[in-house]
N, C-alpha and C positions, 0 to 999 in steps of 0.2 A: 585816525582811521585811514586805511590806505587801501586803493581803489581793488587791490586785489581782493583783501578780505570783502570788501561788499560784494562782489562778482560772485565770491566763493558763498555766502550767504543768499543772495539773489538765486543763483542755481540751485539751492535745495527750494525756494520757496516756490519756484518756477515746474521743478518737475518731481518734486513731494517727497524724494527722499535719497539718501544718503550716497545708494548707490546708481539712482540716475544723476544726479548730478557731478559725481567723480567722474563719469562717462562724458559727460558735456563739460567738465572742466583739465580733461583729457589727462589725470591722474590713479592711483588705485587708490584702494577705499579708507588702505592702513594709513598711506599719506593724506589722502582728503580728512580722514576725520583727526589725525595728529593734527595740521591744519586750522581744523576748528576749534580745538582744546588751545590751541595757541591764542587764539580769536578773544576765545571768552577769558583767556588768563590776561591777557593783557588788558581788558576790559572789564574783567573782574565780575564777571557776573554771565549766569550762563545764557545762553540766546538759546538752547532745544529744549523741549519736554521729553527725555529720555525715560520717561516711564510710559509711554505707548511705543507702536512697533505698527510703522517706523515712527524715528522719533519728527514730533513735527517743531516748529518755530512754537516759542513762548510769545504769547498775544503781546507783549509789548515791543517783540520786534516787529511783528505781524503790524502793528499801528505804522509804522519806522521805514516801510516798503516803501511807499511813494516817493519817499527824502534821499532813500538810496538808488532807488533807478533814476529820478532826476540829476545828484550827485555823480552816478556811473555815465550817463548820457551825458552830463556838462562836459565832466572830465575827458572824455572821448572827443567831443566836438572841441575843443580847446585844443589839448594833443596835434590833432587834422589841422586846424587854424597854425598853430605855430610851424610846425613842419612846413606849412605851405606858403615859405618865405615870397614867393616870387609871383603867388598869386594864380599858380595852375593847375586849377581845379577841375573836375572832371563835371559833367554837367548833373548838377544835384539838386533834388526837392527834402524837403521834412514833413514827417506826416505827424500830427499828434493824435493819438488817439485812445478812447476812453480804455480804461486797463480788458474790460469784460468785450471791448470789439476785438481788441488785438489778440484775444485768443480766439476767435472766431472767425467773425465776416474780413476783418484785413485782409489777411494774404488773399482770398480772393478779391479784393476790390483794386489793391496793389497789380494783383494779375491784369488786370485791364489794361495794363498799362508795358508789364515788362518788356514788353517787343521791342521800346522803345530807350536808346540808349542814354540813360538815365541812372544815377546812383541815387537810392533812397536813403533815407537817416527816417527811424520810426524810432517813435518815444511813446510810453506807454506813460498816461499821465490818469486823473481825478477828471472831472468835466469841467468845473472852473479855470484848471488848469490848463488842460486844453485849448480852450479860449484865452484865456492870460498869453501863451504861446502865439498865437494870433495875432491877439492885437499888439502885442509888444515885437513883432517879425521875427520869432525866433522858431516859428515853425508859420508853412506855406499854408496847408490844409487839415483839417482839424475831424473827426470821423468820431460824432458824438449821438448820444441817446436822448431824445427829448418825448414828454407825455402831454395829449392835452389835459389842460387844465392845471398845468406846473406852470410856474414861475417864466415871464418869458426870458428868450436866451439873452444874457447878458451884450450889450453892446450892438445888437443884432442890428442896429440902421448903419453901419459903417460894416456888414458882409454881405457877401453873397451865400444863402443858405439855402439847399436844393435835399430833397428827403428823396435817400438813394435804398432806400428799404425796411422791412418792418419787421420786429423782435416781437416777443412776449412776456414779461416777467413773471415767472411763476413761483409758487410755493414748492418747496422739495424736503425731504427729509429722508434718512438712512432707512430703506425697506425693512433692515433685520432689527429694527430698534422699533417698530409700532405699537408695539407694547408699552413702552416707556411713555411713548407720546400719550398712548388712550388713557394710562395712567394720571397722565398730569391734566387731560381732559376731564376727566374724572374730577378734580381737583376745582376746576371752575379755571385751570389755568392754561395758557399758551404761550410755551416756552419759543423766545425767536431768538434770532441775530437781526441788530440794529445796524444801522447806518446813521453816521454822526448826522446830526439837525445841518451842518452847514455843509455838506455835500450836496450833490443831484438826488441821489437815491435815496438818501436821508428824510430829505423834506417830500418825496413820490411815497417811503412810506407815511410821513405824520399827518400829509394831507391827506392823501387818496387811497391808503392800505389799513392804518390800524382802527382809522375809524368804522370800518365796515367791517371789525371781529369784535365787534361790543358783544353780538350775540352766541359768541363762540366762546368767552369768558376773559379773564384778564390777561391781558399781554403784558408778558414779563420780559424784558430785554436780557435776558443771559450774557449776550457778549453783543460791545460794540466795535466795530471794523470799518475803515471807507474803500477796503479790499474786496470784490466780489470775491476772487478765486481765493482768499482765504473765507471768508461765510460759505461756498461752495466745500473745501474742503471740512470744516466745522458741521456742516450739514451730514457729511459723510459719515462722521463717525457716529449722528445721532446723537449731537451735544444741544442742538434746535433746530426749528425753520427756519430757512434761509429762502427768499426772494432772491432767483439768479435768472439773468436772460437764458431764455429757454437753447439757443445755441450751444449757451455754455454745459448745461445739465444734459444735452441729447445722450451724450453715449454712456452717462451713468444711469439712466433710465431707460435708453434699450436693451442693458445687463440687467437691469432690476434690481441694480446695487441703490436708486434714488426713486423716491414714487413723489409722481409727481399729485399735488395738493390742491389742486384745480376745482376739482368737483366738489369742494368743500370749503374750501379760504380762497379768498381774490386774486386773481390774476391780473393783470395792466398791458394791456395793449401798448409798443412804444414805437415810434418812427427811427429811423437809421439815417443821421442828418450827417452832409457833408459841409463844411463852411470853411470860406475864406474871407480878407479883405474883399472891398468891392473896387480897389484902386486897380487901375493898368496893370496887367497882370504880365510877368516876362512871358517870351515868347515858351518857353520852358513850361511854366506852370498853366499857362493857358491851354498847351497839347494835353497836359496831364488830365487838367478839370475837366476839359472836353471828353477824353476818355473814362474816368471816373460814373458822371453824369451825366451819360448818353440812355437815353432812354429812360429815363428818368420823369 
């Protein structure tokens, strides 16, 4: 596997299709998708569902996301590390953070900071993962989602953990698809997208989500994913419910492409947690967290 082909599959999954991603991988469409038929021949098995439009990722790449942007992020930090024989580096933080912030609250939480001359390295990771990056120094600060009455945060007597703002997790499904839904309503059933049992979001649904639709009928797990923005895209087409922090669902639900499920299935309040080490922090990440979680 070679770092380019992940980039080139990371880009569609990133911005949903074919020809935004030739755009962001600064090629045409004829060679991005010859590209890809290369991808899957050499790998012998196809990674898109070209029988929708556009064509999306096959769920079992979609499970495969988190191993290729960790892979793409290693390989890039390695690359930087070797080049930088002599040790002069410009002044750098890493931020890990869960996949569903980095497309939302980040760049603004980042912004608090840009004044300040500083090179970022952000890795978008799982919430365990996040934390694993931590505690193992391979990332400075960590910009995770935590619920009460979840699990406490792993390792949490060795950080500093400051709650820098507040999500929502909501139900969502495809508006032009309600039909389908009332249908399977109908049925005694509710079709959802799962989150594996040993994720974050996984275990917010089995403790605190599916037990409160016992009276709405049986929850059927249709697809499982530890990708928000692939269950957000899944929800799109009206393949099931999908639970996505409500940042992430805003502008498909002020189109009225997503209705939001609120008034009817459970919602979860969730905190917006920043964490680090609680050891002597360099002078570098000290300015940073100060900025981060001021006012806070």
């Amino acid at each position: 596997m070679r770092l380019e082909w992940i980039d080139d599959i990371l880009a569609v999954a990133e911005h949903g299709s074919f020809q935004a991603a030739c755009e962001k991988r600064n090629v045409s469409q004829p060679a991005f998708s010859r590209r890809i038929r290369q991808i899957e021949q050499a790998l012998g098995v196809p990674l898109f569902d070209r029988a929708t439009r556009p064509a999306r990722l096959s769920p079992h790449v979609l499970d495969q996301l988190d191993r290729m942007r960790d892979l793409s992020a290693g390989m890039r930090d390695l690359t930087v590390a070797l080049r930088d024989a002599e040790g002069r580096r410009r002044r750098r933080i890493v931020i890990a953070s869960q996949h569903a912030i980095a497309a939302t609250s980040t760049p603004e939480i980042i912004g608090r900071f840009a004044d300040l001359d500083i090179d970022t390295r952000l890795r978008s990771a799982n919430r365990d993962d996040c934390l694993a990056q931590i505690m193992t120094r391979r990332a400075d600060i960590a910009f995770i989602h935590d619920v009460a009455g979840a699990q406490e945060i792993p390792g949490a007597e060795f950080l500093d953990i400051v709650q820098i703002g507040t999500e929502t997790l909501i139900p969502v499904f495809a508006r032009d698809s309600l039909d389908t839904l009332n249908a399977a309503y109908a049925r005694g059933e509710l079709p959802v997208i799962a989150y594996p049992a040993d994720v974050f979001l996984g275990q917010v649904q089995r403790r605190l989500i599916f037990p409160r639709l016992t009276r709405v009928g049986r929850v059927r797990p249709r697809l499982e994913t530890a990708l928000t923005l692939a269950a957000l895209e899944f929800a799109r087409t009206g393949f099931a419910i999908a639970w996505i922090p409500e940042p992430l669902a805003r502008a498909d639900i002020k189109v009225d492409r997503l209705v939001n499920l609120s008034t009817t299935l459970p919602s979860l309040p969730m905190t917006l947690i920043a964490a680090r080490l609680n050891d002597a922090p360099s002078p570098i990440l000290a300015d940073v967290w100060q900025r981060i979680t001021a006012g806070a």
